[in-house]
C-alpha positions as CSV (number, residue, x, y, z in Angstrom):
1,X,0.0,0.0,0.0
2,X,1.1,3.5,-0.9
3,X,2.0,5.9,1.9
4,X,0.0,8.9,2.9
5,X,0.5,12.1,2.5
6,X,1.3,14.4,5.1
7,X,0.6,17.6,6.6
8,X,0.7,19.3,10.2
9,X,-2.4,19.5,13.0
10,X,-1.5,22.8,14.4
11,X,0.3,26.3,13.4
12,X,3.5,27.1,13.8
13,X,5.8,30.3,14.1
14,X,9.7,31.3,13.8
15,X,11.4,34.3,13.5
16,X,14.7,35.6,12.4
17,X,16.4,38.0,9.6
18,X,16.6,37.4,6.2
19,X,20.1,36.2,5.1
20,X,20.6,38.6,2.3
21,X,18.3,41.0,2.6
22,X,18.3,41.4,6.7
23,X,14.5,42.0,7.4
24,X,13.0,40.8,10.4
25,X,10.9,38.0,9.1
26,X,8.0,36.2,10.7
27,X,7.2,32.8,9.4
28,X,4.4,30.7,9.9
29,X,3.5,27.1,8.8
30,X,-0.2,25.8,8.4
31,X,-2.1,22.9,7.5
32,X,-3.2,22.5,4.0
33,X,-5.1,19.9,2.9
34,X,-3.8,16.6,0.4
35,X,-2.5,17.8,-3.1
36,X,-2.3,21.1,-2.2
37,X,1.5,21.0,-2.1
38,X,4.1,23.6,-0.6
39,X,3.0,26.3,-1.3
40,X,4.1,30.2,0.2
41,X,2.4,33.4,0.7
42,X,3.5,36.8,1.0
43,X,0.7,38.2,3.6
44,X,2.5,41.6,3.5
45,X,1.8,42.0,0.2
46,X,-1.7,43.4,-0.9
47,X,-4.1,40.6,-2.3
48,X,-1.2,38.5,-0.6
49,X,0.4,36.5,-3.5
50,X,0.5,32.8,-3.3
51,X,4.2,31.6,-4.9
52,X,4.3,28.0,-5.7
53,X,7.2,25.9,-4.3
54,X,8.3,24.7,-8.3
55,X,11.1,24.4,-10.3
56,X,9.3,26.4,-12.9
57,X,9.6,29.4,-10.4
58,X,13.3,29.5,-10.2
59,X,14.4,32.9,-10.9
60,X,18.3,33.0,-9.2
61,X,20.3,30.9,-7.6
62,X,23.2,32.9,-6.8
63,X,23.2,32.8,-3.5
64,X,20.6,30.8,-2.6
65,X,17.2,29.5,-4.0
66,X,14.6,32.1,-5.2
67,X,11.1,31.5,-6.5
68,X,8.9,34.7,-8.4
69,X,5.2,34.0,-9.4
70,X,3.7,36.7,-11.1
71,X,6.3,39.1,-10.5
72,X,6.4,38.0,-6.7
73,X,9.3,36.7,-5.3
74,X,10.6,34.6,-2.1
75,X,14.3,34.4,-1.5
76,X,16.4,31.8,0.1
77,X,13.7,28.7,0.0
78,X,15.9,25.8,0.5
79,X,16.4,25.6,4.2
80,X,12.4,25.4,4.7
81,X,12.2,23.6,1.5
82,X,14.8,20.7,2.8
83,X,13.1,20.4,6.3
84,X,9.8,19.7,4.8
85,X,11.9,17.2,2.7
86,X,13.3,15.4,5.6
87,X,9.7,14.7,7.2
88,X,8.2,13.9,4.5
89,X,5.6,17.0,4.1
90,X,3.5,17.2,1.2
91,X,1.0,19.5,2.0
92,X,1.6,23.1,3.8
93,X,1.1,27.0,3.4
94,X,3.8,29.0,4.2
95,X,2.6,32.4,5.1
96,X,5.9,35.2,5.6
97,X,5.8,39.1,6.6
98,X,8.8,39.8,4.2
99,X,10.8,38.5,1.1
100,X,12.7,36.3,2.5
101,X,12.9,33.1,4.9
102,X,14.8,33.7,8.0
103,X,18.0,32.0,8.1
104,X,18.0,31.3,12.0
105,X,21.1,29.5,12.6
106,X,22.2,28.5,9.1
107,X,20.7,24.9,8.9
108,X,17.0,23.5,8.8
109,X,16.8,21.9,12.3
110,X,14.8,24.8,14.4
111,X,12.7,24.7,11.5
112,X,12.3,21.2,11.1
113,X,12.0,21.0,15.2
114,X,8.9,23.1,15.0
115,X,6.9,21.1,12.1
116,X,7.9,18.1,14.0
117,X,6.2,19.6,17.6
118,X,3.2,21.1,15.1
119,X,2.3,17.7,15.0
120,X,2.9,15.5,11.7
121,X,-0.3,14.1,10.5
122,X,-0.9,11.2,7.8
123,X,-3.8,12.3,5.4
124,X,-6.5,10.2,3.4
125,X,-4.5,10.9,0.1
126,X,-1.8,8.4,-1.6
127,X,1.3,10.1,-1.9
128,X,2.2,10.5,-5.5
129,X,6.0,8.7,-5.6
130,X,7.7,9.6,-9.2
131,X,9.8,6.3,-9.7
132,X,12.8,6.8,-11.8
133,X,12.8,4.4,-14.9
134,X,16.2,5.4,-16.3
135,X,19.4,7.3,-15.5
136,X,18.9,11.1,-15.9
137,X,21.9,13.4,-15.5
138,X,22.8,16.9,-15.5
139,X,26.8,18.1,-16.3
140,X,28.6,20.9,-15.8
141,X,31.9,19.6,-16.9
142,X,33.6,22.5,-17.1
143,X,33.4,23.1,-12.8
144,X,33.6,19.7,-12.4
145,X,30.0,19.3,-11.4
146,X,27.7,16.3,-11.7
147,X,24.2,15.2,-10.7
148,X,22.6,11.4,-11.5
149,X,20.1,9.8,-10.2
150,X,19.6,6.0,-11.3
151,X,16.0,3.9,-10.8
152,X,16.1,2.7,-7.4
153,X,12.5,1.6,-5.0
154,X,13.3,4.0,-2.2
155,X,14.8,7.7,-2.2
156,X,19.1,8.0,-1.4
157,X,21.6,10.8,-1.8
158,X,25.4,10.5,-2.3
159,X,27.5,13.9,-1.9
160,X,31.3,14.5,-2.9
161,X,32.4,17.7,-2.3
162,X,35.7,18.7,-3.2
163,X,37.2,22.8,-3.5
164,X,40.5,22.5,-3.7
165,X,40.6,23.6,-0.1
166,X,43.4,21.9,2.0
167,X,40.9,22.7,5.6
168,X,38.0,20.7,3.3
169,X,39.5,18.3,1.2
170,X,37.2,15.5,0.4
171,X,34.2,15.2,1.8
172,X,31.5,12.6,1.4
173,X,28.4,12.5,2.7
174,X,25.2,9.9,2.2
175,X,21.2,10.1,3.2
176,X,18.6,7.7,2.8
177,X,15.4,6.8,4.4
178,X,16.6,4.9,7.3
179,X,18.5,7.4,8.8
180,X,17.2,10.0,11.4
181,X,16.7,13.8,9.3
182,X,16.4,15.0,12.9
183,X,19.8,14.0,14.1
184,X,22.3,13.9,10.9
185,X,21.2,16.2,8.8
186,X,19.0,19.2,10.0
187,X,22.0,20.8,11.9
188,X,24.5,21.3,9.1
189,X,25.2,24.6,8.8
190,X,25.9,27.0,5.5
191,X,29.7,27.2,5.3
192,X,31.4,30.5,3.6
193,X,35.4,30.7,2.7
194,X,36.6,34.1,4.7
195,X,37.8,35.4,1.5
196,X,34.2,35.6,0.6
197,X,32.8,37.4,3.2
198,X,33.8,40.9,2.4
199,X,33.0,40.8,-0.6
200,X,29.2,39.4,0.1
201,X,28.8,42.3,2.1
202,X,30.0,45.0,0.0
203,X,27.6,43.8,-2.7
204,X,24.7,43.7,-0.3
205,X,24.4,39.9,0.2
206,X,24.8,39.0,3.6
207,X,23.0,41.9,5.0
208,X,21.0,39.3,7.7
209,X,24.4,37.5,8.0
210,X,26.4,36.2,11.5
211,X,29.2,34.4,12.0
212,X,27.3,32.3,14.0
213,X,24.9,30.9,11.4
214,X,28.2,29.9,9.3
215,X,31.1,28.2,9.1
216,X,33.7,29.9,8.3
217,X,36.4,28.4,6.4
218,X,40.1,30.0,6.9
219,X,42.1,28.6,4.0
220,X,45.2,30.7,4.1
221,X,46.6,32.7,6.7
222,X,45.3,35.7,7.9
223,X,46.4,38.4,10.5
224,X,44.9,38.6,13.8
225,X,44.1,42.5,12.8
226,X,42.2,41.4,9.5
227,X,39.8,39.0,11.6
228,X,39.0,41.7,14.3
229,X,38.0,43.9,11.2
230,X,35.3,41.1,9.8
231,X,33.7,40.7,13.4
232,X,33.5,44.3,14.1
233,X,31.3,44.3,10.4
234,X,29.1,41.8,12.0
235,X,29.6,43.4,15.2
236,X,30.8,40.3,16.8
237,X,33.3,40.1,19.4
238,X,36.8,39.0,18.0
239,X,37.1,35.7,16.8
240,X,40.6,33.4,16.4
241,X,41.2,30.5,14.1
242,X,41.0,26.8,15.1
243,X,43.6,24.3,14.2
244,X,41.1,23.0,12.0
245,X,40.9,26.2,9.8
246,X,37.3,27.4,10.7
247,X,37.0,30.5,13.1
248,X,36.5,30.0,16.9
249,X,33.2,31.2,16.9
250,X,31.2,27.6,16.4
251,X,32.3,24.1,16.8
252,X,31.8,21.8,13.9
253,X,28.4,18.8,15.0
254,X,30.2,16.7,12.1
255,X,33.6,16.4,10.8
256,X,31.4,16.2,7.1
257,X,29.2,19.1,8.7
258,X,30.2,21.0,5.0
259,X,29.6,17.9,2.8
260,X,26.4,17.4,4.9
261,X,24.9,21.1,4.4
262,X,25.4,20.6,0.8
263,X,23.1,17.5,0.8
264,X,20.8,19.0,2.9
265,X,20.2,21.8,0.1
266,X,19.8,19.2,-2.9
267,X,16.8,18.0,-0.6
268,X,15.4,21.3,-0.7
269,X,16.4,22.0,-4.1
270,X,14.7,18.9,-5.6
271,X,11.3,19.2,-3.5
272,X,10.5,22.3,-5.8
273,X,9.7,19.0,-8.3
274,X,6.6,19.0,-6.6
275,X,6.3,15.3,-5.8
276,X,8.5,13.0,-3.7
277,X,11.3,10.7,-5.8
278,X,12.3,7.0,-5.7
279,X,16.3,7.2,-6.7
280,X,19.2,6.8,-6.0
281,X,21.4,10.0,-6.3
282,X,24.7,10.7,-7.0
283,X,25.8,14.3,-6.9
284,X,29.6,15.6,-7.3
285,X,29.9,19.1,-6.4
286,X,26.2,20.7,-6.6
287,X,25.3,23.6,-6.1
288,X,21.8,25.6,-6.2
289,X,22.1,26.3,-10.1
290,X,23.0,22.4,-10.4
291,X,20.6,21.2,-8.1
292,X,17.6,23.6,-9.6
293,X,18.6,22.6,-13.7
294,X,18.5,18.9,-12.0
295,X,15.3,18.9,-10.8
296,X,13.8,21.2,-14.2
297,X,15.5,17.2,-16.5
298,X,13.6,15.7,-13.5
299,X,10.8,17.3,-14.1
300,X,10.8,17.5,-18.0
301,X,11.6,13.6,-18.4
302,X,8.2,13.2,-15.8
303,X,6.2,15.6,-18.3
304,X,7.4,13.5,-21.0
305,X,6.4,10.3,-19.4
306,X,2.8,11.5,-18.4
307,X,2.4,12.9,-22.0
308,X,3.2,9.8,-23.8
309,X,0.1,7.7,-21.2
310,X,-2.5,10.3,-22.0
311,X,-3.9,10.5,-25.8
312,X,-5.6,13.9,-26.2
313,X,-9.9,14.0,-25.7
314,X,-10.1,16.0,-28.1
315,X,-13.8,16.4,-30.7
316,X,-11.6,17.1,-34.4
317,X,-15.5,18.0,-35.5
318,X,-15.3,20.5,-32.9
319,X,-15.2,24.4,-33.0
320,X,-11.2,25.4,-33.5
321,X,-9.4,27.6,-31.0
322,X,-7.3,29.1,-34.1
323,X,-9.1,28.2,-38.1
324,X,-6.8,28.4,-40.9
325,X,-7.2,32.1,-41.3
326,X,-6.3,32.4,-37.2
327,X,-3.6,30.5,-37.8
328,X,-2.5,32.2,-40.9
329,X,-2.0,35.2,-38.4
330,X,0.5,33.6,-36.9
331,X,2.8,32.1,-39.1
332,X,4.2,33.0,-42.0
333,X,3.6,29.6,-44.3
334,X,1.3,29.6,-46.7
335,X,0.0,26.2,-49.0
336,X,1.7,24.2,-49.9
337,X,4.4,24.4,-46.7
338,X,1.2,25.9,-44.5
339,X,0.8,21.9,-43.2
340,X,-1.9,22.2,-39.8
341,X,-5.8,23.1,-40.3
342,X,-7.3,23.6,-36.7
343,X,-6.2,24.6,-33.3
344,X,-7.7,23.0,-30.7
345,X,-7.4,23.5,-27.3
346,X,-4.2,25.9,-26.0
347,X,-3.4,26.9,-21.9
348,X,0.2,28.6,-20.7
349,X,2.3,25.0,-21.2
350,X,0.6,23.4,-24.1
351,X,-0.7,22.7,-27.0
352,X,-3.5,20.8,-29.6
353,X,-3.3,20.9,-33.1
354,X,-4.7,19.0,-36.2
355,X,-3.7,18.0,-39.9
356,X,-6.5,16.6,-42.4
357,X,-4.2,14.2,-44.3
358,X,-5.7,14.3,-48.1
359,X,-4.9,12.1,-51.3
360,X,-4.8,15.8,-53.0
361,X,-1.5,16.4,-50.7
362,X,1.3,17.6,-53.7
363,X,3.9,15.1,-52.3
364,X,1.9,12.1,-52.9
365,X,2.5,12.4,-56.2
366,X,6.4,11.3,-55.5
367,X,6.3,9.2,-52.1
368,X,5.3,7.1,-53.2
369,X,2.9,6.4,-56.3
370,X,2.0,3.2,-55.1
371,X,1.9,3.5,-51.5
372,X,1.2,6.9,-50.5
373,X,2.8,7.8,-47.0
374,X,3.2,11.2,-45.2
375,X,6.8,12.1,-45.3
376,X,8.4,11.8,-41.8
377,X,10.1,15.1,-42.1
378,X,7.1,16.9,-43.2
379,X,5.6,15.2,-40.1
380,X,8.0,16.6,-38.0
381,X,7.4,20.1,-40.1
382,X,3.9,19.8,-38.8
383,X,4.2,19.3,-35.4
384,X,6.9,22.4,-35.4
385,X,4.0,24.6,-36.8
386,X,1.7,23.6,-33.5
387,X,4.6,24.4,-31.2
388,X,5.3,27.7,-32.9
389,X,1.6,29.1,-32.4
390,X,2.4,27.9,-28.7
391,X,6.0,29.8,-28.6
392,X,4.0,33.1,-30.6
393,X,1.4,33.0,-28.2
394,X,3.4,34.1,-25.3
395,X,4.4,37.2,-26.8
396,X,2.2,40.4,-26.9
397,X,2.4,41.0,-30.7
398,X,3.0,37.5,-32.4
399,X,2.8,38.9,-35.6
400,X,6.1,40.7,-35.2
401,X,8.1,37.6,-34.3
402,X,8.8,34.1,-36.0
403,X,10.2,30.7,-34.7
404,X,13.3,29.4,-35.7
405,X,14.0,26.2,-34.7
406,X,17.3,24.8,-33.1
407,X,16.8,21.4,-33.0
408,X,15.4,18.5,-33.2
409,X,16.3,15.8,-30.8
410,X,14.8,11.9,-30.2
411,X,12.8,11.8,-33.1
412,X,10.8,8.0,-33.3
413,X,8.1,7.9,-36.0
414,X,6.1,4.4,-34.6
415,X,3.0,3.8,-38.0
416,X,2.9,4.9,-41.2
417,X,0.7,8.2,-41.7
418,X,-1.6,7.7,-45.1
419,X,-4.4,9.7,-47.1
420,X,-7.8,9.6,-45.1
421,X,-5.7,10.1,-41.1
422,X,-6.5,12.8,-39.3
423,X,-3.3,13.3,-37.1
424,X,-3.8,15.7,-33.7
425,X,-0.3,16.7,-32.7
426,X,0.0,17.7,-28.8
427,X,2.8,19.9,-27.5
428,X,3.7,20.8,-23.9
429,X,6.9,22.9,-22.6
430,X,9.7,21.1,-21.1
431,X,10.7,23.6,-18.9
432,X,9.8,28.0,-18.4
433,X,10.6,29.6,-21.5
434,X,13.9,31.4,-21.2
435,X,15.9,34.4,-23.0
436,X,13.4,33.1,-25.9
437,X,14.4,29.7,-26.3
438,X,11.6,27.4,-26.2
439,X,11.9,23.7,-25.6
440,X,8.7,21.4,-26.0
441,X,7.9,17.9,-26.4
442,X,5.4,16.4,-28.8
443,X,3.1,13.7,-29.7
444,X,1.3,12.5,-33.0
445,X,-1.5,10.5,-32.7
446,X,-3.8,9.1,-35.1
447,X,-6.7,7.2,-33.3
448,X,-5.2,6.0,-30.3
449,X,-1.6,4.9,-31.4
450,X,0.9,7.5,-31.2
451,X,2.5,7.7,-34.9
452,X,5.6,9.8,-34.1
453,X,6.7,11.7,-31.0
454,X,10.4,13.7,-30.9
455,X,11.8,16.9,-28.8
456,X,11.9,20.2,-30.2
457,X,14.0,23.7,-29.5
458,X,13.1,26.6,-30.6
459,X,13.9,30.7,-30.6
460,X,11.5,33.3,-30.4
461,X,13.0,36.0,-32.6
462,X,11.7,39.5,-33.3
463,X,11.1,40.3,-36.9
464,X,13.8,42.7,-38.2
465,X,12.4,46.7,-39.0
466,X,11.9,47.7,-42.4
């Protein structure tokens, strides 16, 4: 049987500054009921915004994890984000007085302490596990950074870290379901290099900072005079440097306390997928914009799947969205390249089309005489006209911009396409349209079968000025 999903029984509040932006925040977490998700809520905003906790809301990740819905934003998520994680929450509102989660004493566990004392409670609802069917990877080879996770029946994370750093070195850390979130993994801390600090707070990112809710790693020498000048900008009391290489100010709860902190953020990083995984990771050096682009493959190979097990309900004899004179607005083709008749059904993500295949087609006449069959490349042509209207419809003025397309990837055409089909093409984005490249994955059907599916990128561009 399934697990539940979970939420809390009672409200529950923390306070604290922002990290970067240094407000005095007030956080509260309240029950929500099944498949409502994570979910936060600026209630000192007017109307107060609701920002979903998704990987389509990733705005930065400099410094930490940020979300923006509708021109709202949330900064520094993946602390709260990785305590839910660890206890298993689905289902919570989030409801902050500022723009930013406090960041208390630089790990999850006061957070994760008070969900645990708001009372966990198991709802009537399944929880909805996404089980990994095949390796899916992200690289950044050129910093040396790697993320995999590999089909596995219960949830695991593997973390190497390695800076270059002779007080680091190599450090390893591992999670997985049997061990206690509480006690391993809650308490590790952020950790910052000294070097870094001054300059994090001369560009205004650490105004909410301590030394106490870091470690702070010395890597080279530095004069007693230097560290009595960072501590009177916190306005700390002078600090010294440990044998160890971190400053005097905190002792270390692990030896991996570094390595540990870093998992403890791909937990929060990866929740923004918006269901809980079965896998087995494997990440080598991660990092916010790693973890985040990991979860958005994540997400896009789960899109994928749920595309290719749902045939669109769509009536072809129905009234279009977009006729051929609508869609002749759009794009720029015109008979015989001009190769989709109807729009059917469009939202935000995605996308319905339809061909008439006819006898009177011109390339009939040459593939083949005796056989006719739709041309697979004229196929794919087709289904790149649906996406564009898709891509042209998020712009203002479609009509002053085309689609180019970049490529086209995993191409599989699975029946032969004759005179007399009637093929419906459906679309959906991969992941948030971005600087105006456009990636989407599509379907053919004719019937029920599925006659050719492949991936598609694209780039909005903007007609050039006479």
């Amino acid at each position: 049987m399934s697990d539940k999903q979970k939420s809390i029984v009672n409200p529950v509040k923390l306070e604290g500054q922002g990290l970067h932006t240094g407000y005095e925040v007030e956080i509260q977490f309240k029950p929500a009921p099944p498949n409502h998700g994570i979910k936060f809520k600026r209630i000192d905003l007017k109307e107060n915004p609701i920002i979903n906790a998704s990987v389509n809301n990733v705005v930065d990740t400099s410094r930490g994890t940020t979300l923006e819905e509708h021109g709202v934003r949330v900064h520094t998520v993946e602390h709260v984000l990785a305590a839910l994680k660890g206890l298993e929450i689905d289902n919570i509102l989030i409801e902050l007085n500022g723009p930013e989660t406090p960041i208390l004493d630089g790990s999850s566990k006061q957070i994760a302490l008070a969900i645990s004392n708001a009372e966990i409670e198991e709802q009537d609802e399944d929880k909805d596990y996404y089980y990994v069917k095949e390796k899916i990877e992200y690289k950044d080879e050129e910093n040396e950074i790697e993320l995999i996770i590999y089909p596995d029946e219960e949830l695991s994370v593997n973390v190497l870290i390695d800076y270059n750093s002779k007080v680091l070195g190599h450090q390893f850390a591992t999670f997985n379901e049997k061990i206690d979130f509480l006690e391993e993994l809650a308490p590790s801390r952020t950790f910052v290099f000294f070097h870094e600090l001054e300059f994090l707070l001369k560009n205004n990112l650490i105004k909410g900072g301590d030394l106490e809710n870091a470690i702070v790693i010395m890597e080279e020498p530095v004069p007693q005079e230097e560290l009595d000048r960072i501590a009177d900008l916190f306005n700390k009391p002078h600090v010294k440097v440990k044998p160890e290489g971190v400053l005097n100010n905190v002792d270390l709860f692990y030896t991996n306390e570094p390595a540990r902190h870093k998992l403890l953020d791909i937990m929060g990083d990866l929740a923004l997928i918006g269901r809980p995984i079965r896998g087995r990771i494997i990440a080598k050096k991660p990092g916010h914009h790693a973890n985040t682009r990991f979860a958005e493959k994540i997400l896009s190979t789960i899109n994928k799947e749920a595309a290719q097990d749902h045939v669109p309900r769509v009536d072809p004899n129905q009234k279009p969205l977009f006729n051929i004179n609508q869609i002749k607005e759009y794009l720029p083709h015109r008979p015989p390249f001009l190769l989709i008749d109807k729009i059917l059904d469009m939202d935000h993500s995605s996308i319905i089309g339809l061909k008439n295949v006819s006898m009177n087609e011109g390339f009939f006449v040459g593939h083949f005489p005796d056989e006719p069959l739709m041309p697979g490349v004229l196929q794919v042509e087709a289904m790149a006209q649906v996406g564009g209207i898709l891509a042209l419809n998020t712009v203002p003025d479609p009509q002053n911009y085309l689609t180019y397309f970049l490529k086209i990837d995993k191409v599989r055409f699975k029946r032969k396409v004759t005179p007399g089909d009637t093929i419906i093409f459906k679309l959906s984005l991969s992941n948030p349209i971005r600087r105006g490249i456009v990636t989407m994955f599509g379907q053919a059907f004719v019937g029920e079968d599925v006659v050719m599916e492949g991936e598609l990128t694209a780039q909005i561009a903007k007609t050039k000025e006479e």
